[in-house]
C-alpha positions as CSV (number, residue, x, y, z in Angstrom):
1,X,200.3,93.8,-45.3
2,X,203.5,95.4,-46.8
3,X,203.3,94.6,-50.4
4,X,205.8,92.1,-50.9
5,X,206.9,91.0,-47.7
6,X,204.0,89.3,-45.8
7,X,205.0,91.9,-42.8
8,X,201.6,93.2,-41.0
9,X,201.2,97.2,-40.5
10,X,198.7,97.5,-37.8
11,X,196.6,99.8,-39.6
12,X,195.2,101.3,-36.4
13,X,198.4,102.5,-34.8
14,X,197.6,106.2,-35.0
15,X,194.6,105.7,-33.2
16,X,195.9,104.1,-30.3
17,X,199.0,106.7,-30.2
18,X,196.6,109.4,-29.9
19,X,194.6,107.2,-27.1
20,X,198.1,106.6,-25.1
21,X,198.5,110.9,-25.8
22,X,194.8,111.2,-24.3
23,X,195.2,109.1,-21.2
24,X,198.7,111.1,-20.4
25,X,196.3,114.9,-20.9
26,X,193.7,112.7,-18.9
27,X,196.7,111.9,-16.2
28,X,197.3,115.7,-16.2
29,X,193.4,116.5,-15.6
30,X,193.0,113.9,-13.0
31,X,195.7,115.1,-11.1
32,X,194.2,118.9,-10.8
33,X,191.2,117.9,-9.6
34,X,192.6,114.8,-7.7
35,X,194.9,116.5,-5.8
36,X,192.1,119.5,-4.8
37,X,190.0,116.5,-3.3
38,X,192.5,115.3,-1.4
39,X,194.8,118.2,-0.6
40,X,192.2,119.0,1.8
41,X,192.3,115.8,3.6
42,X,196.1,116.2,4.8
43,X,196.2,120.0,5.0
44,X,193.2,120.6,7.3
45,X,194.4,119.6,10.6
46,X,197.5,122.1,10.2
47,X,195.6,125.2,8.3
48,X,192.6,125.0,10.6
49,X,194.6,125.1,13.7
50,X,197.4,127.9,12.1
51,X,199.9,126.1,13.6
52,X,201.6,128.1,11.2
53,X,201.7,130.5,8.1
54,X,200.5,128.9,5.2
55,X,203.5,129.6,3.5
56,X,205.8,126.9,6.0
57,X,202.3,124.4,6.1
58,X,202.4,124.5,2.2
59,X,206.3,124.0,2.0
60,X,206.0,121.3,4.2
61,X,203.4,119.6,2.4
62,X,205.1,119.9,-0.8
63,X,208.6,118.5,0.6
64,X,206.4,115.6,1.3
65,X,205.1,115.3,-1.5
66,X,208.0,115.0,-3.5
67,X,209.8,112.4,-0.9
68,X,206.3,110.3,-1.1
69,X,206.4,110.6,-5.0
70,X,210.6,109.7,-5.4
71,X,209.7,106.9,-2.8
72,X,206.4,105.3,-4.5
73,X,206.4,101.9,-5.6
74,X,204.9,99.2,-7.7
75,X,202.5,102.1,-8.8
76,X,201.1,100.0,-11.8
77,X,200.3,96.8,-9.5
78,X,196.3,97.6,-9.3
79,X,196.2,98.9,-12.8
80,X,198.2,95.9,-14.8
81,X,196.4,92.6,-12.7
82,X,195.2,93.6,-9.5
83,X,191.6,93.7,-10.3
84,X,191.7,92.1,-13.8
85,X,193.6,88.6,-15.4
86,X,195.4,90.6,-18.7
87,X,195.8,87.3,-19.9
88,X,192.0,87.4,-21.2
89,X,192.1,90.9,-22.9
90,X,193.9,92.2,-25.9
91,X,195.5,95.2,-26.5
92,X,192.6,96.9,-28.1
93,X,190.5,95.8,-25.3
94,X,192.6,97.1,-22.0
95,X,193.2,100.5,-24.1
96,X,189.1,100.9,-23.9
97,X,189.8,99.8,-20.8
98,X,191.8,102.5,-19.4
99,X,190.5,105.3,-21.7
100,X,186.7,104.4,-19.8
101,X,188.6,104.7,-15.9
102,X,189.9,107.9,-16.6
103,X,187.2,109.6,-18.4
104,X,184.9,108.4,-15.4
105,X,187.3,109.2,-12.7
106,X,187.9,113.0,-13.6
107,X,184.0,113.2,-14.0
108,X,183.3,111.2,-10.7
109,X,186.1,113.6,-8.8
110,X,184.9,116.6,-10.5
111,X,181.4,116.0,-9.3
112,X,182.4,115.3,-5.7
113,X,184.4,118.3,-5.8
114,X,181.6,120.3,-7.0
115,X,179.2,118.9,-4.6
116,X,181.8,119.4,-1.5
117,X,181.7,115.2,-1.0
118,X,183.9,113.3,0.3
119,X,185.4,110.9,-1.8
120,X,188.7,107.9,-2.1
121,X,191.0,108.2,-5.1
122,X,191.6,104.3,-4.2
123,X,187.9,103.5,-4.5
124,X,187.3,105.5,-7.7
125,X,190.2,104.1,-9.0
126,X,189.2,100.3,-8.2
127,X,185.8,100.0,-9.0
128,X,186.0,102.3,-12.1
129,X,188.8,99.2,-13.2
130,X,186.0,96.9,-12.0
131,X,183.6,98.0,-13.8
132,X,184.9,98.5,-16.9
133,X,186.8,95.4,-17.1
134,X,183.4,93.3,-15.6
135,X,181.4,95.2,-19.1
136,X,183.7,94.2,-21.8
137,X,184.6,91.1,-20.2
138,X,180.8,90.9,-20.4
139,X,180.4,91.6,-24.3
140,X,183.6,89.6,-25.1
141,X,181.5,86.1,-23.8
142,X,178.4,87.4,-25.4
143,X,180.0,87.5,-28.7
144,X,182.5,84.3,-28.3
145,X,185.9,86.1,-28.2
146,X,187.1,84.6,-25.1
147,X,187.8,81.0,-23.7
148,X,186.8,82.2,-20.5
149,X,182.7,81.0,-19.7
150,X,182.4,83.5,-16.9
151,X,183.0,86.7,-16.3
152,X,184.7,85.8,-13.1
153,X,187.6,83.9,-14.2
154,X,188.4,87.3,-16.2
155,X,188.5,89.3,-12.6
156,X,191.4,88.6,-10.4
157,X,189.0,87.8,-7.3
158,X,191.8,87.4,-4.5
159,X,193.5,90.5,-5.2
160,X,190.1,92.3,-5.3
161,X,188.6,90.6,-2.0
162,X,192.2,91.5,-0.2
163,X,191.6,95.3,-1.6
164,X,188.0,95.7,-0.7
165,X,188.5,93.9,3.0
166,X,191.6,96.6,3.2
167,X,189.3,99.1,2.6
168,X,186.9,98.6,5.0
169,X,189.4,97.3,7.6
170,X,190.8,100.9,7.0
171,X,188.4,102.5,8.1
172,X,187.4,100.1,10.9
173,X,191.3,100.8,12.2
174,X,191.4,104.7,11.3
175,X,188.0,104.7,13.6
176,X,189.2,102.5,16.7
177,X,192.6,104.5,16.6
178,X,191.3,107.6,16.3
179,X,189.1,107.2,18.6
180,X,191.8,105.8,21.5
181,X,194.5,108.4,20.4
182,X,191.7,111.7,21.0
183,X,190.6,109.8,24.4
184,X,194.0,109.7,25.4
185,X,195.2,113.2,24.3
186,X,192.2,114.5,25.6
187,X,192.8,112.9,28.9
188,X,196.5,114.1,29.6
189,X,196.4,117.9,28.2
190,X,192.2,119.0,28.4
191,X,192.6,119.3,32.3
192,X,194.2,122.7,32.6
193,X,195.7,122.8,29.4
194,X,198.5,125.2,29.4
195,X,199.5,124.1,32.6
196,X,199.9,119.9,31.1
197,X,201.6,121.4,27.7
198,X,203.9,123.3,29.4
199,X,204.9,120.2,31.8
200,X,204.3,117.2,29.4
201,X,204.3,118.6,25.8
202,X,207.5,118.4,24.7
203,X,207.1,114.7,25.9
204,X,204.2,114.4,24.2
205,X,205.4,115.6,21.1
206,X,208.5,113.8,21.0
207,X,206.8,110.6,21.6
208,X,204.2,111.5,18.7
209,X,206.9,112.7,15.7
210,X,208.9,109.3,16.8
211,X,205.9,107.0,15.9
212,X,205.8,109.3,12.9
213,X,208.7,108.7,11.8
214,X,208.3,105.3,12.8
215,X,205.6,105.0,10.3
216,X,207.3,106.4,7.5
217,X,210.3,104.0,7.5
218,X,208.9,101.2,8.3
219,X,205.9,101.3,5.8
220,X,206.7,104.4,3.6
221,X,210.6,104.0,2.6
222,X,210.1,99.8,2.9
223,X,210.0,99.9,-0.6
224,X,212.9,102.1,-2.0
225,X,216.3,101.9,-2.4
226,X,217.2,103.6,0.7
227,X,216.0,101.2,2.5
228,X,217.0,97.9,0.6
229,X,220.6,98.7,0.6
230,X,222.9,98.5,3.4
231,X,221.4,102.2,5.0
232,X,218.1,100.2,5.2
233,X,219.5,97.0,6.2
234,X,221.1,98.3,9.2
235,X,217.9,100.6,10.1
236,X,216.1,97.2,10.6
237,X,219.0,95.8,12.4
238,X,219.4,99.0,15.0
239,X,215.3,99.7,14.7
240,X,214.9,100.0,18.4
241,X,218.2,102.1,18.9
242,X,217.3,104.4,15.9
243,X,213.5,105.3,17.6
244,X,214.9,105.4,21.2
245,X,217.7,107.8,19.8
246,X,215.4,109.8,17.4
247,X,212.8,110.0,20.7
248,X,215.4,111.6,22.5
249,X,216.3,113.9,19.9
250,X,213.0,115.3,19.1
251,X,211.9,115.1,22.7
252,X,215.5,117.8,23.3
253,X,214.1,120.0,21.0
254,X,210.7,120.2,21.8
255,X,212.2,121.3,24.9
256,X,214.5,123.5,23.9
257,X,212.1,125.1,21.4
258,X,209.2,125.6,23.9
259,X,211.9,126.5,26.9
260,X,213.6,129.5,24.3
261,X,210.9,130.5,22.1
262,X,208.2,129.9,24.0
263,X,206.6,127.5,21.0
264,X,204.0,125.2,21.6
265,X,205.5,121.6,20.9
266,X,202.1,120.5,19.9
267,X,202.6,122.3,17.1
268,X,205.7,120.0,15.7
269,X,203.4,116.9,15.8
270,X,200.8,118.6,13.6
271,X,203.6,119.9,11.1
272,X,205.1,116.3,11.3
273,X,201.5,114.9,10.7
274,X,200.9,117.0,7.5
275,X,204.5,116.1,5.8
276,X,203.7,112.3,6.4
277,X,200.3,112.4,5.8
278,X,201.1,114.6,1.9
279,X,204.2,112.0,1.9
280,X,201.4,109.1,2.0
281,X,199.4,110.7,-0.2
282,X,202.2,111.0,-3.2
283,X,203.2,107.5,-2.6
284,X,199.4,105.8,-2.5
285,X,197.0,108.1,-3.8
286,X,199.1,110.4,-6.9
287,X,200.3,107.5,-8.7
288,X,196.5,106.4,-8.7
289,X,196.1,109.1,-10.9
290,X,199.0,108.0,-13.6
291,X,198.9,104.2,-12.9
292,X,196.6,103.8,-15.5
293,X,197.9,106.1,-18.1
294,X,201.2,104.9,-17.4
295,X,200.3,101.1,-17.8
296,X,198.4,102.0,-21.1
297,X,201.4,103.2,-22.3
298,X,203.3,100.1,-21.1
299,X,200.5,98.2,-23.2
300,X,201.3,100.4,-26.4
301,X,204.9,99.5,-26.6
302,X,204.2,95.9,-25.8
303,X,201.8,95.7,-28.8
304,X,204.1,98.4,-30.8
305,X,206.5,95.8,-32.1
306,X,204.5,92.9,-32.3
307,X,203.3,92.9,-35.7
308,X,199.9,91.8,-34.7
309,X,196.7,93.3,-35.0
310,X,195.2,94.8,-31.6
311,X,192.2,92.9,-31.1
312,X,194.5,89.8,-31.3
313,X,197.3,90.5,-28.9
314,X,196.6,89.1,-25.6
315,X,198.0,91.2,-22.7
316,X,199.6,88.0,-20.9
317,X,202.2,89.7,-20.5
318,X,201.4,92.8,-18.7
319,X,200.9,91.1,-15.9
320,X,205.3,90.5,-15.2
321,X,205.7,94.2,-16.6
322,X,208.2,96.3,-14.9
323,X,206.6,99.2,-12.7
């Protein structure tokens, strides 16, 4: 206490500034190796066929990027109360929190990297949050500084059974689709090949980019401004003019690009493919990487101006923090 005026210093706030400065470094770290693991997984398709130099594939990527990153949102959702109830930790005890996901995650990537694994960003991200939260959730019952009597009423079980079932339903879906989409390709164009591109591919591919494109309004701008004021308003109320129009469009100049340069349309689709897949990327997988540090640093100003000590403020209300 301030001599005098009964006011509380929280004598540890130099140590938890320079945890909120190690999770941001961490944030920095996590994205090298973060983005290496995945870069991979939506450059591949476009640098293994060259549909391109990989001076345009790059560009392409990294225009996406950016529009995934500007267009991300409620990045802080898993990290705040998606896997754990706030309500049962205090300040001190998220920070440890956080400070343990990070630390693991750069190793866990790092080590995947190293070993030339495949690996999810998501499912690093969620179970690391598991498990750390399940341990001190753990020791805080063991040593009575909780009200909760189970380690489960600390977890946010609904959000983390819709998670892992989206997970696995992921994959299930990315399979079956997959799967339909090659026997389907396969079926129209492997039959005298250059003979079926030259007839049906700039059909093909402007049928392809408009599901694309599909995909990213629908699902990948759903969230931003853009689409919740009147632009977006009216895209939903014109969705099937927009995609018959935009078909048409892209369709004309797959056309007119194969008819006067002699291009292969196919190759649109993959360059469309790699912009929204690194769009996706930026607005699901990056802000895995600074959701955590981000919400720690939510947490510190929270607690900043509370005047109590860290181990006693409760984290209720991280759970209605802005993202």
């Amino acid at each position: 206490q301030q001599p005098g005026t009964g006011t509380f210093v929280p004598p540890a706030m130099d140590s938890f500034l320079a945890i909120v400065i190690v999770l941001l470094i961490l944030a920095a770290a996590d994205l090298i190796v973060g983005v290496s693991n995945d870069a991979a997984n939506f450059l591949n398709s476009a640098i293994g066929s060259r549909v391109a130099s990989r001076k345009v594939i790059l560009s392409v990527a990294s225009v996406g990027i950016l529009l995934g990153a500007l267009a991300s949102s409620g990045m802080m959702e898993i990290a705040r109360k998606g896997i754990f109830d706030p309500s049962y930790f205090s300040f001190a005890d998220v920070m440890i929190i956080f400070l343990a996901v990070m630390l693991a995650d750069i190793i866990l990537l790092d080590l995947y990297n190293s070993l030339g694994l495949p690996t999810s960003t998501t499912v690093s991200i969620v179970f690391e949050l598991l498990g750390a939260a399940m341990m001190v959730g753990w020791l805080k019952i063991q040593f009575g500084s909780t009200e909760a009597t189970s380690i489960w009423q600390m977890i946010n079980t609904s959000k983390l059974g819709e998670i892992i079932s989206g997970i696995f339903l992921s994959v299930l879906i990315a399979f079956t689709v997959g799967a339909a989409v090659m026997w389907v390709a396969r079926f129209l164009l492997t039959f005298h090949i250059e003979r079926s591109v030259q007839r049906w591919g700039s059909l093909i591919a402007g049928m392809a980019i408009t599901f694309i494109v599909y995909f990213m309004l629908v699902k990948g701008l759903k969230g931003t401004d853009l689409m919740k004021g009147p632009t977006g308003t009216w895209v939903n109320a014109h969705i099937i003019s927009v995609m018959a129009s935009t078909f048409l469009g892209l369709t004309a100049l797959a056309y007119l690009l194969q008819r006067s340069m002699a291009m292969n349309p196919l190759r649109l689709v993959v360059l469309a493919g790699t912009f929204a897949l690194a769009m996706a990327f930026a607005g699901n997988d990056l802000v895995n990487f600074i959701g955590v540090p981000i919400t720690g640093l939510q947490a510190f100003h929270m607690w900043q101006g509370s005047g109590v000590e860290a181990e006693a403020f409760m984290m209720s209300d991280m759970a209605g923090a802005a993202s």
